[in-house]
N, C-alpha and C positions, 0 to 999 in steps of 0.2 A: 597658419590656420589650416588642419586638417579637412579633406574635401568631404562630401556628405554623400556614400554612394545610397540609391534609392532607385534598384532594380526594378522596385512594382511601378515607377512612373508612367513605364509604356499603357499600362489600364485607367491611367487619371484622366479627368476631359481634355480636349484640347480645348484654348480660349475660342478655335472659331465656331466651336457648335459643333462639328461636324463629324464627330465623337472622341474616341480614345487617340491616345499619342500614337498605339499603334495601328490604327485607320488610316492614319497618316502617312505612316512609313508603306504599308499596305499599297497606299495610293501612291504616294511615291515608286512601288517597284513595279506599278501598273506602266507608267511614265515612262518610266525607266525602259521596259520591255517596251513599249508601243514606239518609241523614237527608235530603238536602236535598231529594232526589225524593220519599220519603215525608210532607216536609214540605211541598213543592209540593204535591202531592196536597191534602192536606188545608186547606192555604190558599186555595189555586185553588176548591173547593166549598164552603167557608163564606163565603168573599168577596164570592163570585159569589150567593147566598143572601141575603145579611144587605145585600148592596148594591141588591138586587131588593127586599129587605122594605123596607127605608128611604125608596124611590119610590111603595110601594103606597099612598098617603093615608091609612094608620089612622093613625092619630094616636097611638094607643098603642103599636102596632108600633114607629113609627116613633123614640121617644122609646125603647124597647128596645135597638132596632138602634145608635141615638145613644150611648146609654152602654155597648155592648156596645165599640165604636171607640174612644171614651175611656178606656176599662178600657183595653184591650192596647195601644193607641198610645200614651200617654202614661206608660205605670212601663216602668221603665228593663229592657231583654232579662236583663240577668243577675238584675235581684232576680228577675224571674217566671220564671228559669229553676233559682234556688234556691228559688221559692216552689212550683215544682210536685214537686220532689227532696225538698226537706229537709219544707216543711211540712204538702202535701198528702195525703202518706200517714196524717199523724197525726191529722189529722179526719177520716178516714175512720173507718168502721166496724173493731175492733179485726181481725177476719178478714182482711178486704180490706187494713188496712196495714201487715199481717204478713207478706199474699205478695208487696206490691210489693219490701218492704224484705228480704224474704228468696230473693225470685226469682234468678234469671240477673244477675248485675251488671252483664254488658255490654247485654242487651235490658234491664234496666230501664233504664241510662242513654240509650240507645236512643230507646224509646219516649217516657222523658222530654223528650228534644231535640225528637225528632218533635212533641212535643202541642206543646210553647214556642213553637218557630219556627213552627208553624203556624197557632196563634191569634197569634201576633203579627202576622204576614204577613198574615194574611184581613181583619186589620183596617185594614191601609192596602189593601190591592185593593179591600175594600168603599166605601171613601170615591172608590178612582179608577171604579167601577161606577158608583156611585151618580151622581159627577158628569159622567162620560160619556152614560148614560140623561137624566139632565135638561140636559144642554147641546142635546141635539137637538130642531129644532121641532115644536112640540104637534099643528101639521099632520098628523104620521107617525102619532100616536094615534090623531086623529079622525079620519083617511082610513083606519086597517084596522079601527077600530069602523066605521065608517059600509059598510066591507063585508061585515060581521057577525062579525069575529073574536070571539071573548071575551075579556078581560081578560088570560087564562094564555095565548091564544094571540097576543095583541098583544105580549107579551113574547118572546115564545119564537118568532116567527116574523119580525119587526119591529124590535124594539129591541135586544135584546139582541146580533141578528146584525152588527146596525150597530157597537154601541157595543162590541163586542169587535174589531173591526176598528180603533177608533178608540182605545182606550187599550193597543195593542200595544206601542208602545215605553215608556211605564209600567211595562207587566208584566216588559216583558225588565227592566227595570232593579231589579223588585223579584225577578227569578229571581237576577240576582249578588248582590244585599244576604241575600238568603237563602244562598244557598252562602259570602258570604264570614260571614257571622254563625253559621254553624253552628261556627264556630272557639270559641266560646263553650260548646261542649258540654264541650268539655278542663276546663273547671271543678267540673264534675259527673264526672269520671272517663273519660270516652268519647275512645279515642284516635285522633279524626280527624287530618286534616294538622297540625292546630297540637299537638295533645296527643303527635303521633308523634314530630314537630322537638325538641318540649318535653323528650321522653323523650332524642331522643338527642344532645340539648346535656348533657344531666345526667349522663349515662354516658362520653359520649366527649369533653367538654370543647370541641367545635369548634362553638361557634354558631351563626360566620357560615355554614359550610356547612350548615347543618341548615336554620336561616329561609331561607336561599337557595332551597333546593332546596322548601322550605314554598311557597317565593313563587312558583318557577316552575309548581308544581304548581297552585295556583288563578290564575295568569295563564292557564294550558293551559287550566281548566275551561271560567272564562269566555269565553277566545276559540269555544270550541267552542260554548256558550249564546248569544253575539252574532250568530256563522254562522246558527245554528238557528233562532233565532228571525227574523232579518231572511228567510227563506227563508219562514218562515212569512206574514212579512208583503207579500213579493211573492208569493205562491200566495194569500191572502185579501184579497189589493187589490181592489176593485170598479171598475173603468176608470171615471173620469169623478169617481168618489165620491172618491174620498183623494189625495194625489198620485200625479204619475206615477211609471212606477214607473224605478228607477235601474238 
């Protein structure tokens, strides 16, 4: 049985009212963008944090920060993104996990993406910090100690400015693992790009268009995040310091 293609679908109503199929996808790349920049957000500042404590030589810190990386890097995105849905409201205090589970459906599944993908993410940027900061020579240390920086500002003046220049292309790569993994939020109810496709393969029977048009939609994103970031990385080149620039 030959498939039925039916490109004008995207203009049909959708059953919920709420107009065209492509409203939906529309809404969907809204989702889409609003988790993974609130999830950047928040991965970009604990990354950057937890990648800094890890170089600091406590020892106990440091042993913190280690299993903080091993926690979110290694259990798999969707269990810890049903384990912060389904089972962290219910250790909570019985108040507290009566307003998540009774709140707004769509900001709770929201925020729930949001915290997932963000502690996931922070903990592989923490490890590309961590070994950026120690890849550079100890030289850099004891030449802005030995000009009296302190410690907070050997980092913050020194290293940090370095080694954020140095794991640039790292980071763009973990900005599209982060937008295309936000596709993962459709399982918890949130209908970004993939949960909107999902939605209108289900109603309108036309798959292929629906993943199509899913694909072209985070093909778009990320070309738009490759642009951006490599722009960033020729405006924070240091001539002489990284390559030249292309």
């Amino acid at each position: 049985m030959s498939y039925n293609w039916n490109w004008s679908v995207f203009w049909d109503l959708s059953p919920g009212g709420s107009g065209t199929y492509m409203d939906t996808l529309i809404q969907g790349l809204y989702w889409t963008l609003a988790v993974s920049t609130a999830a950047w957000v928040l991965a970009l500042a604990l990354g950057v944090a937890v990648g800094v404590f890890n170089t600091s030589g406590h020892r106990g810190l440091e042993r913190l920060c280690r299993g903080y990386v091993e926690l979110f890097r290694n259990v798999p995105l969707l269990v810890q993104m049903f384990l912060w849905y389904f089972v962290f409201p219910e250790v909570l205090p019985d108040a507290w996990g009566d307003y998540i589970k009774t709140a707004d459906p769509v900001m709770s599944t929201f925020w729930t993406a949001v915290v997932c993908l963000g502690l996931f993410t922070s903990a592989r940027i923490a490890e590309q910090v961590r070994a950026g900061i120690e890849s550079l020579p100890r030289g850099q240390t004891l030449a802005a100690t030995a000009l009296g920086l302190t410690r907070r500002q050997v980092y913050r003046y020194v290293l940090l400015p370095i080694t954020g220049r140095m794991i640039l292309p790292p980071l763009t790569s973990e900005a599209l693992n982060l937008i295309k993994n936000s596709s993962v939020a459709f399982t918890i109810g949130l209908l970004e790009i993939t949960g909107a496709a999902r939605s209108m393969q289900e109603f309108s029977f036309q798959i292929f268009e629906a993943f199509a048009a899913a694909t072209v939609l985070y093909v778009l994103i990320n070309i738009v995040v490759v642009i951006l970031m490599r722009w960033v990385e020729k405006m924070a080149r240091v001539p002489g310091f990284m390559g030249a620039a292309k």
